[in-house]
N, C-alpha and C positions, 0 to 999 in steps of 0.2 A: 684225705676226706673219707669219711665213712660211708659206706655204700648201705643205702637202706632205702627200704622200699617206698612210696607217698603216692595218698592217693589223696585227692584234692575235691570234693562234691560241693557245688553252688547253689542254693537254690536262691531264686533271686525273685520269685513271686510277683510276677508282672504278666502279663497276657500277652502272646502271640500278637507279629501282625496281622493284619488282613486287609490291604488293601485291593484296590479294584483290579490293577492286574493283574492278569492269570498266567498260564502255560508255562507254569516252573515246575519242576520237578522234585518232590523232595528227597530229602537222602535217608536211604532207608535205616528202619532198627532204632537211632535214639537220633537227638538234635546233634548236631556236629559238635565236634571240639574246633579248637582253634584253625582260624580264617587266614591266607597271606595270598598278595595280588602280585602276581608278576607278569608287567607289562600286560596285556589285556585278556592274560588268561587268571582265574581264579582255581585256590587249590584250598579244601577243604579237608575234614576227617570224618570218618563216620565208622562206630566199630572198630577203631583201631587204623584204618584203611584209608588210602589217600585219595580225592577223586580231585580230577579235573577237567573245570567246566560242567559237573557233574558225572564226567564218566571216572569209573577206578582205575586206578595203577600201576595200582601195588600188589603185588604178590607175595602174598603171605607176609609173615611178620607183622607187629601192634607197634604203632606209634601215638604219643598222646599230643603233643605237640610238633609243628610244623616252621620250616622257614623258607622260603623261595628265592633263589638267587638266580637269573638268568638261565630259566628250565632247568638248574640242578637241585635237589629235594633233601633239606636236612631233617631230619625227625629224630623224637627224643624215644629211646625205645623203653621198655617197662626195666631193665636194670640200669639205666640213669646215664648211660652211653649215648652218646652222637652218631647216626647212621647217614648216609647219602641214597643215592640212587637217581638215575634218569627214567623219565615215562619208559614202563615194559620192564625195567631192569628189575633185578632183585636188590635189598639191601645189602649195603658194604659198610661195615661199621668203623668209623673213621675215629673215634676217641677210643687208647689203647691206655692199659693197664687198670686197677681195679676201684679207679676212680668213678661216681657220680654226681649225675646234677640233677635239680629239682625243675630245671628254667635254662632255657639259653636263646641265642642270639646268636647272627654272623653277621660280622663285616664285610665289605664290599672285597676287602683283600682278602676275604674268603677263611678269617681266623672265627672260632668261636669262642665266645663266651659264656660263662655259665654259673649260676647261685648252686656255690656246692649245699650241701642238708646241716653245714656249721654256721649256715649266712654269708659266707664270702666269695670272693670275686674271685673266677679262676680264670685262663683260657688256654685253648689250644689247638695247635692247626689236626690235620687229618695225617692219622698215624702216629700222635704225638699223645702221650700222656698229658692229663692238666697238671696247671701251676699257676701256683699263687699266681695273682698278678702282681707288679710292681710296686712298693709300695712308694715311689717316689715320682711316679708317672699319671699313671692311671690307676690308680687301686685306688678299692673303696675298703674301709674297717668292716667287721662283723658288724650288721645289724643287732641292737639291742632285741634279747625276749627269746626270736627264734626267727629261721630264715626266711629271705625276702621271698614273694611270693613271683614276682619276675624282675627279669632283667633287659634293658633294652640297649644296643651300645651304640650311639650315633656320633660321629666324627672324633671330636677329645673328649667326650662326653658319659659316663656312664649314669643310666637313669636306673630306681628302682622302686617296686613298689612293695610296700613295707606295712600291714597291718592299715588299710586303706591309702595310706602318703607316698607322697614320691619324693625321691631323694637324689639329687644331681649330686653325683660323686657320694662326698658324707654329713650333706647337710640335706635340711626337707625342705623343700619347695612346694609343696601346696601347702594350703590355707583352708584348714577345715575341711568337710565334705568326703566319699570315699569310692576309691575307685578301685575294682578288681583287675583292669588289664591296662595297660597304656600301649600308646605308638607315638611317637615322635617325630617331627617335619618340620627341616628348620625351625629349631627351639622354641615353635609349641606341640602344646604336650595335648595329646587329646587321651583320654581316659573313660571306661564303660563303668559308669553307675551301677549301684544297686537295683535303678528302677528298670534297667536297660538302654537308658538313655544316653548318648556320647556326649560329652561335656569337654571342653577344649581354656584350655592355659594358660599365659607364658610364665614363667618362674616366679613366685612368690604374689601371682595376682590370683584373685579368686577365680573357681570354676565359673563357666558358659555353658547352660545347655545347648547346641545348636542340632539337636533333631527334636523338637519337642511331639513328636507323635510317633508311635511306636517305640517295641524293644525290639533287643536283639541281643545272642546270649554271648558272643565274641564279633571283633570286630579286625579294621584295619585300614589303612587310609594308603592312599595312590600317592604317584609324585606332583600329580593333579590338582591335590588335595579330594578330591572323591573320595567318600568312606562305603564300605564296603563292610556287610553283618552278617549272619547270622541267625535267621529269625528263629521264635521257638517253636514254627512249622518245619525246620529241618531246611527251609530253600534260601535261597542267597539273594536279598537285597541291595538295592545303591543307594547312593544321596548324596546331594553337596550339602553343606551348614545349611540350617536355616528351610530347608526345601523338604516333600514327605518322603518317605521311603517306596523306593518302586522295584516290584519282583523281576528276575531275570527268569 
């Protein structure tokens, strides 16, 4: 893999929410980067920085993306490396050699995955250089054009999202329509709109809006099913399908 640097800018031109309730706090400097929920604490970014629950974590070090597995903290650092860390700790950079990723994921057995900057599928545990994945197993081919924009790995399953489309392994599965980020929960796909809006799936049926009020600039969804955003005041809303979005 080539190691090269990507910086990713959304502008998605939709309006903040604002509903009625109050006493959230928002996160200072710009709107967060990417949302992940583990068990009933929420972990955010903001400036590079991890918080949780709203308070910060991290010391020192820039992460642009996050994954939460059982209170341990993977983030994607700016040279394209996999880092850990527990609340208080400093980062430990757990993907070795001079590999990068654009995008990544972890498993429950705690392996990651990752969209190298060629389109393909790599992974790797901690202290492990990546590799290719399998291509008799679980590998997905190179995306046509240029690389996916994420990766999500849910059980045999890898999902990705490709130039608005999602792709289960090396075929596309959505149906028109375009989405910037997915999560996945037994095999439906739920997916953040252009407008802000979470829109939900199953494989080759058309999208569902199911928040039809309010945006949110990232998202993420509980075992629950509860979703969980992002708004673009910087604080952290909920919601079930179909229900408004209420500030924490």
């Amino acid at each position: 893999m080539k190691k090269i640097m990507l910086i990713v800018s959304l502008s998605l031109g939709v309006v903040g929410l604002n509903p009625s309730v109050s006493h959230a706090q928002s996160l200072p400097g710009k709107v967060a980067a990417r949302i992940s929920i583990d068990g009933a604490n929420s972990y955010q970014i903001s400036g590079g920085q991890v918080l949780k629950n709203g308070t910060q974590i991290t010391i020192g070090g820039s992460v642009s993306e996050i994954v939460v597995k059982e209170g341990y903290v993977y983030g994607l650092g700016d040279d394209g490396a996999v880092y850990g860390m527990m609340d208080g700790n400093d980062w430990s950079r757990l993907t070795s050699g001079d590999g990068a990723v654009s995008q990544f994921s972890v498993t429950p057995d705690h392996k990651i995955w990752g969209i190298g900057f060629d389109g393909n599928l790599y992974v790797a545990s901690a202290s492990s250089e990546w590799a290719r994945a399998d291509n008799s197993s679980s590998a997905v081919p190179g995306l046509p054009g240029k690389a996916a924009r994420q990766v999500v790995k849910e059980g045999a399953y890898v999902y990705r999202v490709h130039e608005g489309q999602v792709f289960l392994n090396d075929r596309q599965v959505s149906i028109g329509g375009f989405v910037t980020e997915i999560t996945v929960r037994e095999n439906t796909i739920y997916g953040l709109g252009t407008d802000g809006s979470i829109y939900s799936m199953t494989p080759n049926a058309n999208w569902n809006n199911i928040t039809p009020t309010g945006a949110v600039t990232h998202f993420s969804v509980d075992q629950e099913g509860q979703l969980w955003g992002t708004g673009f005041d910087g604080n952290l809303y909920s919601a079930y399908p179909y229900n408004a979005w209420v500030m924490h």
